[in-house]
Backbone as XML, in Angstrom:
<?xml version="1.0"?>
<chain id="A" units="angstrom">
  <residue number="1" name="UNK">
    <atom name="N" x="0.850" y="-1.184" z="0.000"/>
    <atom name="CA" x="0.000" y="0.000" z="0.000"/>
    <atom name="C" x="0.891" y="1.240" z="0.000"/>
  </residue>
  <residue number="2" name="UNK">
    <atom name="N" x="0.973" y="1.703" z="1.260"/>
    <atom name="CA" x="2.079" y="2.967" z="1.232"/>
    <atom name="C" x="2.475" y="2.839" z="2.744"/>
  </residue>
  <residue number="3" name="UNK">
    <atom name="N" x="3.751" y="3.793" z="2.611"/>
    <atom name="CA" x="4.850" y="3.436" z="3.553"/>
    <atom name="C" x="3.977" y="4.246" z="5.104"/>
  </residue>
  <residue number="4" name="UNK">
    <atom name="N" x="4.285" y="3.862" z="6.743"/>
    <atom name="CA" x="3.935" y="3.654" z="7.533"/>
    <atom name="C" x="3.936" y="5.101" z="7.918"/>
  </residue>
  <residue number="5" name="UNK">
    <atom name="N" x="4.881" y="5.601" z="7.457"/>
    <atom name="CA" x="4.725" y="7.486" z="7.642"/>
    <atom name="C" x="4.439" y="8.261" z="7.336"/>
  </residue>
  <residue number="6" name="UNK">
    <atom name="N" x="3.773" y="7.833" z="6.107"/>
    <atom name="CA" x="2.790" y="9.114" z="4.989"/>
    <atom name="C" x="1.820" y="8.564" z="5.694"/>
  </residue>
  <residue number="7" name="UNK">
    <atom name="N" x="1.279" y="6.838" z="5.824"/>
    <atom name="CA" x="-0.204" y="6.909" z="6.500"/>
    <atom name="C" x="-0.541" y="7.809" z="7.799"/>
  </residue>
  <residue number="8" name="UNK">
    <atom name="N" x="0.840" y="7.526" z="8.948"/>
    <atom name="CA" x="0.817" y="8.389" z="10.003"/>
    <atom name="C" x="0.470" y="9.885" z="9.973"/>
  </residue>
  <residue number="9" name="UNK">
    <atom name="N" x="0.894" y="10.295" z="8.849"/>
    <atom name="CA" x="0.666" y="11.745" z="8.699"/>
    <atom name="C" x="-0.636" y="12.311" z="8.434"/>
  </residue>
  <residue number="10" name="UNK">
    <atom name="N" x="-0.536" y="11.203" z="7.340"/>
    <atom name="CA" x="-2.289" y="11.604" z="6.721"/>
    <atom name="C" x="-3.364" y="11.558" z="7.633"/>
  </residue>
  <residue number="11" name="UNK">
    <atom name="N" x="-3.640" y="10.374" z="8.313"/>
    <atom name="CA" x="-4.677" y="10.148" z="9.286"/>
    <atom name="C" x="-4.152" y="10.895" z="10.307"/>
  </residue>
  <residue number="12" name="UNK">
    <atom name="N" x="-3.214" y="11.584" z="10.896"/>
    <atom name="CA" x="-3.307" y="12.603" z="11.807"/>
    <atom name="C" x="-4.057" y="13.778" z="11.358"/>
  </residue>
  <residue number="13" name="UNK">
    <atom name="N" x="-3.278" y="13.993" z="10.229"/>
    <atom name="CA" x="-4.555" y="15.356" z="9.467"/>
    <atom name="C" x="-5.915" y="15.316" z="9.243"/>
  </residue>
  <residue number="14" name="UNK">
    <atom name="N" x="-6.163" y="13.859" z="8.852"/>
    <atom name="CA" x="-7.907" y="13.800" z="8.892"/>
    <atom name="C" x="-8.433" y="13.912" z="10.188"/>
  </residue>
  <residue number="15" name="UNK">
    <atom name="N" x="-7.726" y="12.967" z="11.059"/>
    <atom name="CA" x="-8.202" y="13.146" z="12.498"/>
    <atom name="C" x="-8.287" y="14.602" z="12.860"/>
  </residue>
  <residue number="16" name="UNK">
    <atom name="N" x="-7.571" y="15.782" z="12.657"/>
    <atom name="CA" x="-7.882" y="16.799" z="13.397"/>
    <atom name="C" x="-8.721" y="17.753" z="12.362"/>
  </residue>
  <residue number="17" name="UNK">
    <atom name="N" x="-8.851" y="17.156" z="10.799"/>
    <atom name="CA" x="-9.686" y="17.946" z="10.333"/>
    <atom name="C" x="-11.512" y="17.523" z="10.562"/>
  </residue>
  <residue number="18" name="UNK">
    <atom name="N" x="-11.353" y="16.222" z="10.753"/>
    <atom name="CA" x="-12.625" y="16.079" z="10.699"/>
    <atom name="C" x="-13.454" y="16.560" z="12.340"/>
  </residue>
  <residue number="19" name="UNK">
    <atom name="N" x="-12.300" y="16.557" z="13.269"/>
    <atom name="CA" x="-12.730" y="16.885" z="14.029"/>
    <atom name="C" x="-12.943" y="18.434" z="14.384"/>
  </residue>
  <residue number="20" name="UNK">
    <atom name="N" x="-12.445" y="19.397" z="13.137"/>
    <atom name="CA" x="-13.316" y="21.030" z="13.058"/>
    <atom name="C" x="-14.064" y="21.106" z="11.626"/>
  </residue>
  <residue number="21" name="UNK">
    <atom name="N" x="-14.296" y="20.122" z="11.067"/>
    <atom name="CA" x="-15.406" y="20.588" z="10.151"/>
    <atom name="C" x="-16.737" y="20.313" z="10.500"/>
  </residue>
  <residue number="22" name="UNK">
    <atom name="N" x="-16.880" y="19.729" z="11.945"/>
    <atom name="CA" x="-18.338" y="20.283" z="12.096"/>
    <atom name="C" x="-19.146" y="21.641" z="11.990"/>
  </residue>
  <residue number="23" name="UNK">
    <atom name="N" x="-18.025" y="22.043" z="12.651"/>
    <atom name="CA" x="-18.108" y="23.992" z="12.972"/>
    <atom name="C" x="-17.660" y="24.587" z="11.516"/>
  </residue>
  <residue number="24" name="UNK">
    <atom name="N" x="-17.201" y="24.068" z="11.012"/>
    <atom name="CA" x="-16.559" y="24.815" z="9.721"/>
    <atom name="C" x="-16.274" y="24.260" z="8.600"/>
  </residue>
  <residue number="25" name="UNK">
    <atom name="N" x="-16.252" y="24.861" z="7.288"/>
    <atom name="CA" x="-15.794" y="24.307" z="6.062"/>
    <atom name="C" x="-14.501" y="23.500" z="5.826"/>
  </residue>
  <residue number="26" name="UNK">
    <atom name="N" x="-14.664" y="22.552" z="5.213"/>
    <atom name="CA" x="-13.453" y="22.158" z="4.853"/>
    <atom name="C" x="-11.705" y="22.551" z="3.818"/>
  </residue>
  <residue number="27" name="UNK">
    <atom name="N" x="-12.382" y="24.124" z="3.293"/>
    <atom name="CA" x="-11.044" y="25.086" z="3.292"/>
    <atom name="C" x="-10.889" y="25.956" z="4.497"/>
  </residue>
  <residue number="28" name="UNK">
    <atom name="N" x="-11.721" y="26.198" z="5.310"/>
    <atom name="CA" x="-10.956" y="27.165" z="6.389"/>
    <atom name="C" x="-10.407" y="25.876" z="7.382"/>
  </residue>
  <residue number="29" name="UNK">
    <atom name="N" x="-10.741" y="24.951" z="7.419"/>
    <atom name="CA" x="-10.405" y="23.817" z="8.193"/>
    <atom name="C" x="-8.994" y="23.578" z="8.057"/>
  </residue>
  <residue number="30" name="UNK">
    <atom name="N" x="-8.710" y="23.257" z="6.645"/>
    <atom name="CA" x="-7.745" y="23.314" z="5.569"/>
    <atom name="C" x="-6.669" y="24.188" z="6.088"/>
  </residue>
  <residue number="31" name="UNK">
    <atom name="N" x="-7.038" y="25.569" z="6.062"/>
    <atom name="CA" x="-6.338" y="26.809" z="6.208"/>
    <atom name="C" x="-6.029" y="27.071" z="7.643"/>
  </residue>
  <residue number="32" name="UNK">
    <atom name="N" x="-6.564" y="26.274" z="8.511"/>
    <atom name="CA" x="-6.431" y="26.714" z="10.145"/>
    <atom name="C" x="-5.449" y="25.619" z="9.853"/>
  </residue>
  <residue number="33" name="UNK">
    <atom name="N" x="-5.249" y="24.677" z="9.585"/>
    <atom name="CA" x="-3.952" y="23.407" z="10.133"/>
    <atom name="C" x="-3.375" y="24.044" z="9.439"/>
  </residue>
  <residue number="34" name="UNK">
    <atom name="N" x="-3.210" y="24.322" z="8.080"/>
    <atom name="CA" x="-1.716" y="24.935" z="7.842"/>
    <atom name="C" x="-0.806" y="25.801" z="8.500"/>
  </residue>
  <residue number="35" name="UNK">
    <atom name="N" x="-1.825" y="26.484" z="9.321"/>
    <atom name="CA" x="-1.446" y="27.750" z="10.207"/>
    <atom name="C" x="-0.769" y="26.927" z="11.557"/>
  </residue>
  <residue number="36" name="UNK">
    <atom name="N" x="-1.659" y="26.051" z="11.781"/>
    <atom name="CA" x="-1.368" y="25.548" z="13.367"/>
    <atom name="C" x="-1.010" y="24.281" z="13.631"/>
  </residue>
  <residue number="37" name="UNK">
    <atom name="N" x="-0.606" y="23.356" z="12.519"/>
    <atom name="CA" x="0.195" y="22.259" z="12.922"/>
    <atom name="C" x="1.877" y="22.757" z="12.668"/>
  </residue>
  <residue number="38" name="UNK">
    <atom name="N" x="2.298" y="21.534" z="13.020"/>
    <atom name="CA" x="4.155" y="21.533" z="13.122"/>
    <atom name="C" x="4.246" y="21.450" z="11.557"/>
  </residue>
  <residue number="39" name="UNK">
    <atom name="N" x="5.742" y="22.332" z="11.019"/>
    <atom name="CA" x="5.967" y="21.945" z="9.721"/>
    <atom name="C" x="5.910" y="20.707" z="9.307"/>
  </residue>
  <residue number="40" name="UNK">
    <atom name="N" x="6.317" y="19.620" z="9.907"/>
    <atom name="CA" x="6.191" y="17.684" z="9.742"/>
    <atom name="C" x="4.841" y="17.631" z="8.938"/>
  </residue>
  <residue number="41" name="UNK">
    <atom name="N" x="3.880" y="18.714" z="8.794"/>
    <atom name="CA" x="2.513" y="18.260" z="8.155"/>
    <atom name="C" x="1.969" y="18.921" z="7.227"/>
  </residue>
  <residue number="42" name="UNK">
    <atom name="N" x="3.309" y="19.940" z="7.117"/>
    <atom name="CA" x="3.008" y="20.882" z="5.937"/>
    <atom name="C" x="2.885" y="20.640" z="4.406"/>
  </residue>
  <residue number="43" name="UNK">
    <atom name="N" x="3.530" y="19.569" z="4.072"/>
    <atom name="CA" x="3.337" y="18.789" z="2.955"/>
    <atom name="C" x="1.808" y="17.644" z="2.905"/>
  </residue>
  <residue number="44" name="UNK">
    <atom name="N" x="1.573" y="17.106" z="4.041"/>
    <atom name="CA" x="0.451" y="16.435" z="4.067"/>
    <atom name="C" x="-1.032" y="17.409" z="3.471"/>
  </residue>
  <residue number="45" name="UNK">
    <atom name="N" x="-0.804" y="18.492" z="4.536"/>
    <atom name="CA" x="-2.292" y="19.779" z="4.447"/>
    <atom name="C" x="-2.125" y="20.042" z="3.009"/>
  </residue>
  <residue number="46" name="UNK">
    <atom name="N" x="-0.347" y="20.578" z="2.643"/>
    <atom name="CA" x="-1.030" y="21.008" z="1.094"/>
    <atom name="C" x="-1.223" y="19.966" z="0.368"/>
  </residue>
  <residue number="47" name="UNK">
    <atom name="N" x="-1.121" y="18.529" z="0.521"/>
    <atom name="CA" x="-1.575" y="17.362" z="-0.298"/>
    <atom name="C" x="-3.000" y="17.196" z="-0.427"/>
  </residue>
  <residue number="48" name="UNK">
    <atom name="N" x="-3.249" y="17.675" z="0.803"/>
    <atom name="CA" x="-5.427" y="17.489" z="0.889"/>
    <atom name="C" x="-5.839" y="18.517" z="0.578"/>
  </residue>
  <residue number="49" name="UNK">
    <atom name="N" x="-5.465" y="19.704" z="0.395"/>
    <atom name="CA" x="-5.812" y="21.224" z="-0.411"/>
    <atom name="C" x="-5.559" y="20.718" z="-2.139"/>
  </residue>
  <residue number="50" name="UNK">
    <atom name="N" x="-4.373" y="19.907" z="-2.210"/>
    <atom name="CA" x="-4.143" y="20.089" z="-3.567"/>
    <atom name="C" x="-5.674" y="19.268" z="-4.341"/>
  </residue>
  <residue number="51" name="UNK">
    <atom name="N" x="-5.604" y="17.925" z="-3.363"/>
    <atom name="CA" x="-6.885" y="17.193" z="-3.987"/>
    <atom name="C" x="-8.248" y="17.533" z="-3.918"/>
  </residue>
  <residue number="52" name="UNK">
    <atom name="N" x="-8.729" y="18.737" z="-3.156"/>
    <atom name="CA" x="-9.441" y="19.386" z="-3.346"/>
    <atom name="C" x="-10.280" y="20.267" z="-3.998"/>
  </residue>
  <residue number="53" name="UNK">
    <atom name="N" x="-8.898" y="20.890" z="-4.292"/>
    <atom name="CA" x="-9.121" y="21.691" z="-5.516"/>
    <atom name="C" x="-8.830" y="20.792" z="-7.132"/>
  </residue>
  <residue number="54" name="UNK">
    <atom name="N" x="-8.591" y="19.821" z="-6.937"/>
    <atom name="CA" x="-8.197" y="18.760" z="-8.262"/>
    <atom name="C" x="-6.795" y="18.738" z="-8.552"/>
  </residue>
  <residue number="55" name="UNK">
    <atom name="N" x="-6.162" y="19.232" z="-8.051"/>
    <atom name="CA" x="-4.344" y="18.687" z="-8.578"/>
    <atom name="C" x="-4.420" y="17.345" z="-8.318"/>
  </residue>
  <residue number="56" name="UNK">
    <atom name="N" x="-3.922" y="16.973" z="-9.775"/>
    <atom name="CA" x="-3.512" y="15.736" z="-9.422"/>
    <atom name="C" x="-2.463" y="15.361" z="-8.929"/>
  </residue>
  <residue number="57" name="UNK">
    <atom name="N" x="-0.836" y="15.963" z="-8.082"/>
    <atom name="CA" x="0.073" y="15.889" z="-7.985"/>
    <atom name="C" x="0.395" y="14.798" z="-6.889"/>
  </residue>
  <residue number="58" name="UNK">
    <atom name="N" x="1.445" y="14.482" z="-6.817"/>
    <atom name="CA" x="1.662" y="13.234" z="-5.855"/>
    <atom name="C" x="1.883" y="13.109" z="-4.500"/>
  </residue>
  <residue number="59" name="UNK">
    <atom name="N" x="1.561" y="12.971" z="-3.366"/>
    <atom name="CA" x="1.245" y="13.432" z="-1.913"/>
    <atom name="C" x="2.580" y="12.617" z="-1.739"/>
  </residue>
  <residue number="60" name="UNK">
    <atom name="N" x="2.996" y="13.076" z="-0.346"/>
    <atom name="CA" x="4.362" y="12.941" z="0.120"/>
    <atom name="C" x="4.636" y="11.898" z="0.459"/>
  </residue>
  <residue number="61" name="UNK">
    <atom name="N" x="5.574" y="11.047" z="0.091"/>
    <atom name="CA" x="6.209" y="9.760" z="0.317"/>
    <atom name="C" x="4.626" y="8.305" z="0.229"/>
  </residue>
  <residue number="62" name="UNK">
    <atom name="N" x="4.259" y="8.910" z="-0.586"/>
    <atom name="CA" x="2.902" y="8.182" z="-1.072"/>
    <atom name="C" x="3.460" y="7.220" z="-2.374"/>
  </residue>
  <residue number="63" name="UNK">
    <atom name="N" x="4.410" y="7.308" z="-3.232"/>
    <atom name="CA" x="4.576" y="7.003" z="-4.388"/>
    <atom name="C" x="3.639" y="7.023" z="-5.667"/>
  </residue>
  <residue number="64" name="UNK">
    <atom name="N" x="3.294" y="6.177" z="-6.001"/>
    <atom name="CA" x="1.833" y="6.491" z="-6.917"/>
    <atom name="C" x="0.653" y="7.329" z="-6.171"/>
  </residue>
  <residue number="65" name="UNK">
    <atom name="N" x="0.181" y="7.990" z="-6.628"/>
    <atom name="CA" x="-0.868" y="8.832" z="-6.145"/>
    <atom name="C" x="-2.142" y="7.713" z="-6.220"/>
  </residue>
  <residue number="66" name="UNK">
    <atom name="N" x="-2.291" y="7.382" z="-4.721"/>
    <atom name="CA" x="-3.610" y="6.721" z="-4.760"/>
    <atom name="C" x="-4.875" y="7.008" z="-4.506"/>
  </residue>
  <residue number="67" name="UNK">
    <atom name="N" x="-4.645" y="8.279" z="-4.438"/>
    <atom name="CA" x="-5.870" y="9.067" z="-4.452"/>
    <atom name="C" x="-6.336" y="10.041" z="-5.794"/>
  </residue>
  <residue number="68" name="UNK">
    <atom name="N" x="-5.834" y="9.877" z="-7.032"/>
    <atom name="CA" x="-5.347" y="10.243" z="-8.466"/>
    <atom name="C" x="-7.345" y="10.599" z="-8.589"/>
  </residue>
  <residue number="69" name="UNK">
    <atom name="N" x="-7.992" y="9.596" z="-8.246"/>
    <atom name="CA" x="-9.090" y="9.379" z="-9.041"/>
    <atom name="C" x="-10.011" y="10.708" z="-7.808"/>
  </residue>
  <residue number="70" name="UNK">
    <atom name="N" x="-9.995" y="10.648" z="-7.183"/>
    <atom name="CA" x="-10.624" y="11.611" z="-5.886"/>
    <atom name="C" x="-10.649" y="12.919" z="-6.276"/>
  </residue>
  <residue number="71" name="UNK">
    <atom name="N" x="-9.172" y="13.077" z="-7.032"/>
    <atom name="CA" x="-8.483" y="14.665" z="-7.633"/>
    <atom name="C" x="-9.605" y="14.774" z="-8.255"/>
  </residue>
  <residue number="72" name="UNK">
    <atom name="N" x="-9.800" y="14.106" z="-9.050"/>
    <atom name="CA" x="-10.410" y="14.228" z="-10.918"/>
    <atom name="C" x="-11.909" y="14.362" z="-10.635"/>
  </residue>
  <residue number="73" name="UNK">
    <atom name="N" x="-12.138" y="14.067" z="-9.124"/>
    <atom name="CA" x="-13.729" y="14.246" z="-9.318"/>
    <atom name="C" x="-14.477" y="14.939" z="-8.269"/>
  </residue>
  <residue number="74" name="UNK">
    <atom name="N" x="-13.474" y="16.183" z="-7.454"/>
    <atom name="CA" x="-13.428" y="17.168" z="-6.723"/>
    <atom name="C" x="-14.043" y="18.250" z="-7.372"/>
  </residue>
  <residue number="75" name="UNK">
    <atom name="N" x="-13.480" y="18.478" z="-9.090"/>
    <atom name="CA" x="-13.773" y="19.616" z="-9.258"/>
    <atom name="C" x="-15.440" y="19.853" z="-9.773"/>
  </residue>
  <residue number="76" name="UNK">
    <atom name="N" x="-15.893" y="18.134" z="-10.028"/>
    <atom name="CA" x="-17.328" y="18.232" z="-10.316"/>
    <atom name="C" x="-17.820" y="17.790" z="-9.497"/>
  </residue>
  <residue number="77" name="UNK">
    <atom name="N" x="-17.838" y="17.960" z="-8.015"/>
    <atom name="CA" x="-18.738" y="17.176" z="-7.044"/>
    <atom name="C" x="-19.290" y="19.126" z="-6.755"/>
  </residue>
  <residue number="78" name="UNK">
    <atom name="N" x="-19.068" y="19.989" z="-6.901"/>
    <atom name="CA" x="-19.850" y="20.835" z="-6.752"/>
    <atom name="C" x="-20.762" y="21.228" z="-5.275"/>
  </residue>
  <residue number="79" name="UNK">
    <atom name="N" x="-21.595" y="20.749" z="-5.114"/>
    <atom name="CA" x="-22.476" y="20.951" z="-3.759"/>
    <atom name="C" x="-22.461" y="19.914" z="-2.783"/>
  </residue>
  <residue number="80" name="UNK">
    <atom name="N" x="-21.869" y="18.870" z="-3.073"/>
    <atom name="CA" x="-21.423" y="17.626" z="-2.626"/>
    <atom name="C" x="-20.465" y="17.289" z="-2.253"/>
  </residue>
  <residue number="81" name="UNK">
    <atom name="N" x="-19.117" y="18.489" z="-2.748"/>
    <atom name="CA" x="-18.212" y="18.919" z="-2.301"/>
    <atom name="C" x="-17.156" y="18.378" z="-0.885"/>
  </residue>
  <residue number="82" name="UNK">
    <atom name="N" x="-18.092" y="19.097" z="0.092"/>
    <atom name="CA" x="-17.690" y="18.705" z="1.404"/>
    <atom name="C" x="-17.998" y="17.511" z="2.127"/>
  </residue>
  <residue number="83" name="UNK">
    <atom name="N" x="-18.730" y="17.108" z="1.217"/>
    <atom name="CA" x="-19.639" y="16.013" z="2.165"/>
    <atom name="C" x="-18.643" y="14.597" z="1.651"/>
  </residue>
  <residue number="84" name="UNK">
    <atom name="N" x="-18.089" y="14.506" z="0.458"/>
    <atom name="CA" x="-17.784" y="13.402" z="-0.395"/>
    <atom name="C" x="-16.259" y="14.021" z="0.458"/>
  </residue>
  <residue number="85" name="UNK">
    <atom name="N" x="-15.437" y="15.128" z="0.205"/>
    <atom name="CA" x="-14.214" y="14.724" z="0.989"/>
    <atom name="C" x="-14.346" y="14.848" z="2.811"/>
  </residue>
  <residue number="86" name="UNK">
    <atom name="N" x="-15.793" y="15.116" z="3.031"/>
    <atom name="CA" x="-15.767" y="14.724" z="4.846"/>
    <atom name="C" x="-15.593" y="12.904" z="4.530"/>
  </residue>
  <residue number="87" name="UNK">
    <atom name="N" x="-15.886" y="12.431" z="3.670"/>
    <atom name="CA" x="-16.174" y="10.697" z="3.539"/>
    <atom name="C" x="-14.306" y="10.298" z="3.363"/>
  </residue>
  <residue number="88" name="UNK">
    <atom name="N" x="-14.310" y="11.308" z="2.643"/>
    <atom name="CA" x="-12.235" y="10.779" z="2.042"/>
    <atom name="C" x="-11.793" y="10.975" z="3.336"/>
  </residue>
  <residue number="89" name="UNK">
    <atom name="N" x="-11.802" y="11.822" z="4.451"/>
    <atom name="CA" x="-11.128" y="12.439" z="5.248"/>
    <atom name="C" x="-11.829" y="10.990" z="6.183"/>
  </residue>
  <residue number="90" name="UNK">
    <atom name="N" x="-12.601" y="10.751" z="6.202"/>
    <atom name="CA" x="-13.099" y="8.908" z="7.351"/>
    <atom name="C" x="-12.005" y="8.022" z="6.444"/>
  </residue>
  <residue number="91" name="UNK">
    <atom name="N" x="-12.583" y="7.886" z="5.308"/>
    <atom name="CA" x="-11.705" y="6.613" z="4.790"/>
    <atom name="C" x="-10.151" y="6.599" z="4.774"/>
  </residue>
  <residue number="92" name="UNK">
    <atom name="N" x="-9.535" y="7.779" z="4.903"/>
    <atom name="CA" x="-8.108" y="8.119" z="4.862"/>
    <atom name="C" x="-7.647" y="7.497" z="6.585"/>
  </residue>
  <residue number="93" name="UNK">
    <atom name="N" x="-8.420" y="7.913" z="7.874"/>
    <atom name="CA" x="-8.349" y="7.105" z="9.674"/>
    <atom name="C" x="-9.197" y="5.897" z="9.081"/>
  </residue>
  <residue number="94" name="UNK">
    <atom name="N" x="-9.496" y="5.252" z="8.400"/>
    <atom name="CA" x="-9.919" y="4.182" z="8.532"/>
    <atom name="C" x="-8.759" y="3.371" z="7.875"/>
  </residue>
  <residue number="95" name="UNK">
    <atom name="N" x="-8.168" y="4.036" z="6.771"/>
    <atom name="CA" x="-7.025" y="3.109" z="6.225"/>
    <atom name="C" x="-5.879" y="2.746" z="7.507"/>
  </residue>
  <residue number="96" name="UNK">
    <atom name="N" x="-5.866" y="3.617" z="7.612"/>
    <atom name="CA" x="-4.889" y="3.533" z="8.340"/>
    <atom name="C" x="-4.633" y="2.448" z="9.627"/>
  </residue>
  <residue number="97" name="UNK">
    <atom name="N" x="-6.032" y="2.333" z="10.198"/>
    <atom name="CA" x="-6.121" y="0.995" z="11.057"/>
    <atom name="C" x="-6.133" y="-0.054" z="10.466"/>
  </residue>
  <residue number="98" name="UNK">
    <atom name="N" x="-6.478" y="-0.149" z="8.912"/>
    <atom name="CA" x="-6.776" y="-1.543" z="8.539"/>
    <atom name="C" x="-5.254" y="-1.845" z="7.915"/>
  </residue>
  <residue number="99" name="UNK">
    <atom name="N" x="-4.583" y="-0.758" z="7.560"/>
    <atom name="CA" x="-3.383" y="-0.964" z="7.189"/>
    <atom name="C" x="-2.610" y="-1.329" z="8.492"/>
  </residue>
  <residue number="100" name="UNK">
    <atom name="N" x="-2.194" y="-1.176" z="9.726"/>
    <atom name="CA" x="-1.939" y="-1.826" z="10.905"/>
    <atom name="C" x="-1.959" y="-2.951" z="10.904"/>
  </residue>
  <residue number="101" name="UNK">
    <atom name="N" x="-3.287" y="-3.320" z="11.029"/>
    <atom name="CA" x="-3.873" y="-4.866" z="11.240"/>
    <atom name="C" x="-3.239" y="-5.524" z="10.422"/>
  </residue>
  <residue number="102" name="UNK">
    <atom name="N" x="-3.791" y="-5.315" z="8.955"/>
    <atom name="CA" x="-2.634" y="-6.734" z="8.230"/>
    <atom name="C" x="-1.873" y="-6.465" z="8.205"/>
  </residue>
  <residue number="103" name="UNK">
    <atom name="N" x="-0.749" y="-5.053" z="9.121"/>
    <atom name="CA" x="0.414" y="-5.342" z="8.968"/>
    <atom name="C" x="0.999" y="-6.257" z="10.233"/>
  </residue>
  <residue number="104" name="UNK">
    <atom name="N" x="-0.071" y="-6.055" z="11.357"/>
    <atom name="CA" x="0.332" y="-6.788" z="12.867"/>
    <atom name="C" x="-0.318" y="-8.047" z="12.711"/>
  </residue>
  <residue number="105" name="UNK">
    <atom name="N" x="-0.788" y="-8.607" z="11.756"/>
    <atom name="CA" x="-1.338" y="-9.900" z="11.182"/>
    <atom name="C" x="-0.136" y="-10.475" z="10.543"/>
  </residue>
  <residue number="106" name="UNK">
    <atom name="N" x="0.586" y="-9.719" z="9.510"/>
    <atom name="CA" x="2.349" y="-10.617" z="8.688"/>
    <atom name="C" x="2.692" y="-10.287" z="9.716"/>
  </residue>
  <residue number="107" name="UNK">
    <atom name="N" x="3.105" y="-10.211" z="10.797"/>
    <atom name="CA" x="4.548" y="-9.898" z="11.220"/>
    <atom name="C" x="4.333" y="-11.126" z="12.448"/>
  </residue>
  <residue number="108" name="UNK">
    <atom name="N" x="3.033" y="-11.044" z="12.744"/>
    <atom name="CA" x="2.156" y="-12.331" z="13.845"/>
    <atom name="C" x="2.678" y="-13.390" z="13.363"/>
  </residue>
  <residue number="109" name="UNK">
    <atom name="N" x="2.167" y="-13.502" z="11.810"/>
    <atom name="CA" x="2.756" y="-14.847" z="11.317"/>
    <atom name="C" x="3.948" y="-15.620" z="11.634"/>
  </residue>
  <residue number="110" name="UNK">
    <atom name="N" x="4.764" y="-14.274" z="10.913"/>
    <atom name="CA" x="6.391" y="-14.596" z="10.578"/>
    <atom name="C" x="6.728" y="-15.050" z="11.975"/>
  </residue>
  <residue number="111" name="UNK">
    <atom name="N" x="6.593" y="-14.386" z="13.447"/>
    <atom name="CA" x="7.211" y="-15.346" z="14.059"/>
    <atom name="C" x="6.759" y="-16.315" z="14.598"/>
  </residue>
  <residue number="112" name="UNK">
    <atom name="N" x="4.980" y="-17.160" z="14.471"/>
    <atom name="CA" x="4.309" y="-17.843" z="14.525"/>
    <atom name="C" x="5.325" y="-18.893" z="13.919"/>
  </residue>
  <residue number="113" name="UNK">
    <atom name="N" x="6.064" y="-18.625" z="12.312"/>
    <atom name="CA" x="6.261" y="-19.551" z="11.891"/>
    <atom name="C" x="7.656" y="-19.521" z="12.173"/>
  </residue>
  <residue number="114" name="UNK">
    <atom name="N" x="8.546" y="-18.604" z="12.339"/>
    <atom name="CA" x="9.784" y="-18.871" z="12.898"/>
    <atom name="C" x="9.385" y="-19.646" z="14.346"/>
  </residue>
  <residue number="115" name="UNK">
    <atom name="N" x="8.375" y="-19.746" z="15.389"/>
    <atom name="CA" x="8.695" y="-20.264" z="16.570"/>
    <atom name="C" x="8.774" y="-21.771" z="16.162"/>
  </residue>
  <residue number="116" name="UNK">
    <atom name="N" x="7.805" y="-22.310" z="15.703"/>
    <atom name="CA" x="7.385" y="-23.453" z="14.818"/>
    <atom name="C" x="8.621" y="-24.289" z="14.108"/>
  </residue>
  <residue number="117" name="UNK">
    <atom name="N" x="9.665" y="-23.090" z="13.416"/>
    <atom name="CA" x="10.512" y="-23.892" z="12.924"/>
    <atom name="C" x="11.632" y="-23.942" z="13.912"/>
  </residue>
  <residue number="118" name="UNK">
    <atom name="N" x="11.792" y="-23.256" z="14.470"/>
    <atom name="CA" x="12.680" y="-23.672" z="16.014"/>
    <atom name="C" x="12.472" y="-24.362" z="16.817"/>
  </residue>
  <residue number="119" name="UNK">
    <atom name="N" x="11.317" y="-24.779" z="17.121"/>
    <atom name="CA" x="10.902" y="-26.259" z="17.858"/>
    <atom name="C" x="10.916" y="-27.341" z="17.095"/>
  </residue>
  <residue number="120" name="UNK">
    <atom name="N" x="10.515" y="-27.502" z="15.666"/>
    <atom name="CA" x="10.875" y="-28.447" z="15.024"/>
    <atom name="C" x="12.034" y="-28.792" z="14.483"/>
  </residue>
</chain>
């Protein structure tokens, strides 16, 4: 999928955006973290501004842009807008746990099966 520190980043940013776009839009939301997180996330915020507005450009230590298709259909979601990236901004903390799991699921294995071959 993608490496363990772009997910970290990202789902920190959704986590604190979704938690002020009740009260507010999702560009001033946008525009308050740029202001008030640590530089470490300054590349993340302008990655979720860029896909917002439709850049398709490639988010930080992401490699392929896997969010390419999200870009492309920002600029016609129109009134639906906020509501479809309040959904990206869940599914972005949701990846992120499920990406955990099967990763604390291989690694369970591997020494499941290294113990296995040391007793045998």
């Amino acid at each position: 999928m993608f490496s363990s520190e772009s997910t970290d980043n990202l789902a920190f940013i959704a986590r604190q955006l979704s938690g002020m776009t009740p009260n507010m839009s999702i560009e001033d939301g946008l525009d308050q973290l740029s202001r008030e997180t640590p530089d470490t996330y300054a590349a993340d915020v302008t990655y979720l501004k860029g896909l917002l507005n439709g850049s398709d450009t490639l988010g930080p230590k992401l490699g392929t842009n896997p969010y390419a298709a999200l870009s492309r259909l920002m600029p016609s979601a129109n009134a639906a807008r906020d509501t479809l990236f309040k959904e990206f901004v869940a599914y972005v903390q949701q990846s992120k746990i499920i990406f955990e799991t099967y990763w604390a699921g291989v690694i369970g294995l591997m020494w499941y099966l290294a113990a296995v071959s040391t007793v045998a």
